[in-house]
C-alpha positions in Angstrom: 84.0 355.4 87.9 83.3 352.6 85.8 83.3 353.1 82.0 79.1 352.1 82.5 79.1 354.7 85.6 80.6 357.1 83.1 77.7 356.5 80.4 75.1 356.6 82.5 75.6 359.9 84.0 76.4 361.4 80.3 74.6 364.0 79.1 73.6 362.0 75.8 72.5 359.1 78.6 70.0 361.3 80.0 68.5 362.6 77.0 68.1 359.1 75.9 66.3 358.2 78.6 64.1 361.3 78.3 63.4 360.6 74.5 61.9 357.4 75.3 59.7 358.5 78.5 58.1 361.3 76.0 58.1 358.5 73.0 56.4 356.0 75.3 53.5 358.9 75.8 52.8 359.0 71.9 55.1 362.0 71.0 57.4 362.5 68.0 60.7 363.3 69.4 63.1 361.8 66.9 64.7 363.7 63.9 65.1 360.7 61.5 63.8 357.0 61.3 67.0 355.6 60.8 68.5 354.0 63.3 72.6 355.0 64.0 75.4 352.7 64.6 79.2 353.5 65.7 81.9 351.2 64.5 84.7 351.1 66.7 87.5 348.8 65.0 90.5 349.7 67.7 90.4 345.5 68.3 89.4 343.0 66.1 86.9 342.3 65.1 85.5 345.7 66.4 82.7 346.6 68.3 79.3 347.7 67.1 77.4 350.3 69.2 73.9 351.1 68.5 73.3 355.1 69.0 69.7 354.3 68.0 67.2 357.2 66.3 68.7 360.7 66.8 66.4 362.7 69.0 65.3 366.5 68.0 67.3 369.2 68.0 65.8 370.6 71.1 67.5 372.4 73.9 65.1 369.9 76.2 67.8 367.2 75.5 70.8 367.8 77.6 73.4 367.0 74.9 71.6 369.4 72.4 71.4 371.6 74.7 75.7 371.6 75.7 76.0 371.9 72.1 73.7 375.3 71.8 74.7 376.7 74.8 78.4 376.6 75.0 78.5 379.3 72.1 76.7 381.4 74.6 79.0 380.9 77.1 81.9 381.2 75.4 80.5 384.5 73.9 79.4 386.0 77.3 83.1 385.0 78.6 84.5 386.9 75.4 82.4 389.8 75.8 83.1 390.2 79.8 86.8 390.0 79.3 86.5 392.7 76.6 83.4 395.1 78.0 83.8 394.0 81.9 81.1 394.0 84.3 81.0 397.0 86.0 78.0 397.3 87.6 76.5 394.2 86.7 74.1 392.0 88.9 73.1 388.3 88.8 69.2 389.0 89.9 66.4 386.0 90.2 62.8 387.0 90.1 59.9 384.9 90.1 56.4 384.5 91.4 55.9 382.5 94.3 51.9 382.5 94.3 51.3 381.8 90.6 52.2 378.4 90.1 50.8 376.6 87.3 49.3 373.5 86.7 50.8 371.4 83.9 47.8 372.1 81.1 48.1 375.7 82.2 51.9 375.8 81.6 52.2 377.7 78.1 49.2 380.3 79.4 51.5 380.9 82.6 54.6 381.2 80.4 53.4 383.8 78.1 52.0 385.6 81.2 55.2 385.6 82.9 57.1 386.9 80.0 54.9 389.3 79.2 55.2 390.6 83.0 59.3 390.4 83.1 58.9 392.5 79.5 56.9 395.3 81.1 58.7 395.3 84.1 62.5 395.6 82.6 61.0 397.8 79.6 60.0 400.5 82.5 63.4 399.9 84.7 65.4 400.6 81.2 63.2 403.9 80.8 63.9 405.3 83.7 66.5 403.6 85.5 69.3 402.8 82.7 68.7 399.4 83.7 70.6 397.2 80.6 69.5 393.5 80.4 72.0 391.2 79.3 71.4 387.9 79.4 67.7 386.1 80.9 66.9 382.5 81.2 63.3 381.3 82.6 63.5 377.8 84.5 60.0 375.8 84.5 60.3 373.9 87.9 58.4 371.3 88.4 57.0 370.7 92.2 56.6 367.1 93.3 55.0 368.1 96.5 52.2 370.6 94.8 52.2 369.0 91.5 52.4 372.4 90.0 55.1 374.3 87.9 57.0 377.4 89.3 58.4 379.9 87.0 61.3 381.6 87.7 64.1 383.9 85.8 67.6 384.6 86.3 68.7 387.8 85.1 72.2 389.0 84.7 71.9 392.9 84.0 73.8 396.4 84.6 72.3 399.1 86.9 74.3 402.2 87.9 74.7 402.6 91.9 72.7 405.2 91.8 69.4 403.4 90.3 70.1 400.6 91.9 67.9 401.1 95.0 64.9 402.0 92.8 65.3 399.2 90.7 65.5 397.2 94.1 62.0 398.9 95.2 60.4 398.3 91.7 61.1 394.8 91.2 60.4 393.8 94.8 56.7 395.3 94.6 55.8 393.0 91.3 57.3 389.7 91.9 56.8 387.8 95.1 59.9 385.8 94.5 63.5 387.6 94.3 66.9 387.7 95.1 68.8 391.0 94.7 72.2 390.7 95.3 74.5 393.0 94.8 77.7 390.8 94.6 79.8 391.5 91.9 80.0 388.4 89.1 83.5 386.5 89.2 82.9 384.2 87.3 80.9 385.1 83.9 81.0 382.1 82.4 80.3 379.7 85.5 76.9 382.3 85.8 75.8 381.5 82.4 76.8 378.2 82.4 74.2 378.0 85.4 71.4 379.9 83.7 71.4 378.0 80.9 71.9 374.6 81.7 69.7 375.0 84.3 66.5 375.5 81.9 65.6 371.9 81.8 67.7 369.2 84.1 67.1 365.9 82.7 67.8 363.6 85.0 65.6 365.3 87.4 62.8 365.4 84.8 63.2 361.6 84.7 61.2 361.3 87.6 58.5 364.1 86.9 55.0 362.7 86.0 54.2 362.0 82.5 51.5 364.9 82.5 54.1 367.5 83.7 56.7 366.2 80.9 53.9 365.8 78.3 53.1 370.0 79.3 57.7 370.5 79.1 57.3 369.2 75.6 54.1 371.0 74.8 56.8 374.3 75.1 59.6 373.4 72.7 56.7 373.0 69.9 55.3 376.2 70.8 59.3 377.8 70.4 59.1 379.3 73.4 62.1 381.6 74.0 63.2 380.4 77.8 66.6 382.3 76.5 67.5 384.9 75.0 70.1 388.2 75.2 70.0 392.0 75.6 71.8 395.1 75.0 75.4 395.5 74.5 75.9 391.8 74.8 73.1 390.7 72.2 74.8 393.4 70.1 78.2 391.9 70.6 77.0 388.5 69.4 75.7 389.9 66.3 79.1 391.7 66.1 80.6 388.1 66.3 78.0 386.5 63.7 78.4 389.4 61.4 82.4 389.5 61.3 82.4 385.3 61.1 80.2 385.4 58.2 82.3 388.2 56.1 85.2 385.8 57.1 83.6 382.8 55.8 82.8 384.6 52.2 85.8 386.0 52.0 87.5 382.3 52.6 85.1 380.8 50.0 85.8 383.9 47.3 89.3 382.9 47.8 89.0 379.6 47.3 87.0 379.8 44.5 89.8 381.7 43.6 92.5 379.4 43.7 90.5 376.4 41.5 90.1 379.3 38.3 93.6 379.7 38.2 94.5 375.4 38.8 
């Protein structure tokens, strides 16, 4: 692959190309007004590369969103290797009848989320059921011109509960997939889940309405994320301990210029 190849199917590429589809619409997607240049002086007299405005911090734009997620992974690996995944599943759920139309997006959203929240909130109740980690993928469909909501859920569920939690979930969403194979691979699951909450070079070629209603979501701060139980504790293990470390480091340092 070409060095051009090789930029063109970057991340940073992609979300270039997205910023100025939703810029062309009339939308404010850039963090600065300052242009960016990178000065590469390996040859004389150097190259001059212009990285043009940076583009909001927004999971939306792929290489924002490598640079958010990958904690996530990394984390979820961490916490695997040290709690396991006994019992876990990697479940999908979603609701094949209810797709939305694009200025119906955000109402279809909170509807859905608000349905997945009573739903797991009743299977934890009474079934031990222990959400870890939950991403929801907007989908745009060419063919319908309508979005389809979906989640991917990776949770722990006893043997014993896991039939009822089958039943449950299979009577209030139209779309699932219940498998019970065990997770190999913790990090290539989450890795999925996550990167796979908004595809940019498949957006590329969405309308502008159904981008236009994407964007509407990441101004509302939608959570299309977000972590459970004894991993969502874990992290805040890891946050917590990292942020003693980094006080103690700057005490210390601090330290060390009174006695210069």
């Amino acid at each position: 692959m070409t060095a051009a190849a090789k930029e063109r199917a970057s991340p940073l590429h992609y979300a270039k190309e997205l910023g100025k589809r939703l810029e062309a619409l009339g939308l404010d997607v850039h963090a600065s007004e300052h242009e960016r240049y990178l000065v590469l002086l390996q040859d004389a007299p150097g190259e001059i590369i212009d990285l043009g405005r940076p583009l909001r911090s927004s999971r939306i734009f792929a290489h924002e969103a490598i640079r958010k997620n990958a904690p996530v992974v990394s984390d979820f690996a961490e916490y695997s290797a040290e709690h396991g995944l006994e019992n876990c599943m990697f479940w999908n759920v979603g609701l094949t009848g209810a797709k939305a139309a694009a200025e119906d997006l955000a109402i279809a959203l909170k509807a859905f989320n608000t349905k997945i929240n009573i739903e797991f909130s009743e299977l934890r109740k009474k079934l031990s059921f222990e959400l870890l980690l939950i991403t929801i993928h907007p989908r745009f469909d060419m063919e319908t011109g309508l979005f389809d909501l979906h989640a991917h859920v990776i949770c722990r569920v006893p043997p014993e509960h896991r039939e009822a939690a089958h039943r449950r979930l299979m009577s209030k969403f139209s779309k699932i997939d219940l498998n019970t194979r065990p997770i190999r691979n913790p990090a290539a699951a989450a890795t999925y889940m996550l990167w796979g909450i908004w595809q940019n070079d498949i957006m590329l070629a969405w309308p502008d309405h159904a981008l236009k209603a994407a964007w509407s979501l990441t101004q509302k701060r939608f959570r299309l994320f977000r972590t459970g139980g004894t991993f969502a504790k874990f992290r805040a293990d890891q946050r917590s301990t990292s942020e003693k470390l980094a006080k103690v480091s700057d005490v210390s340092a601090r330290g060390t210029d009174l006695r210069i």
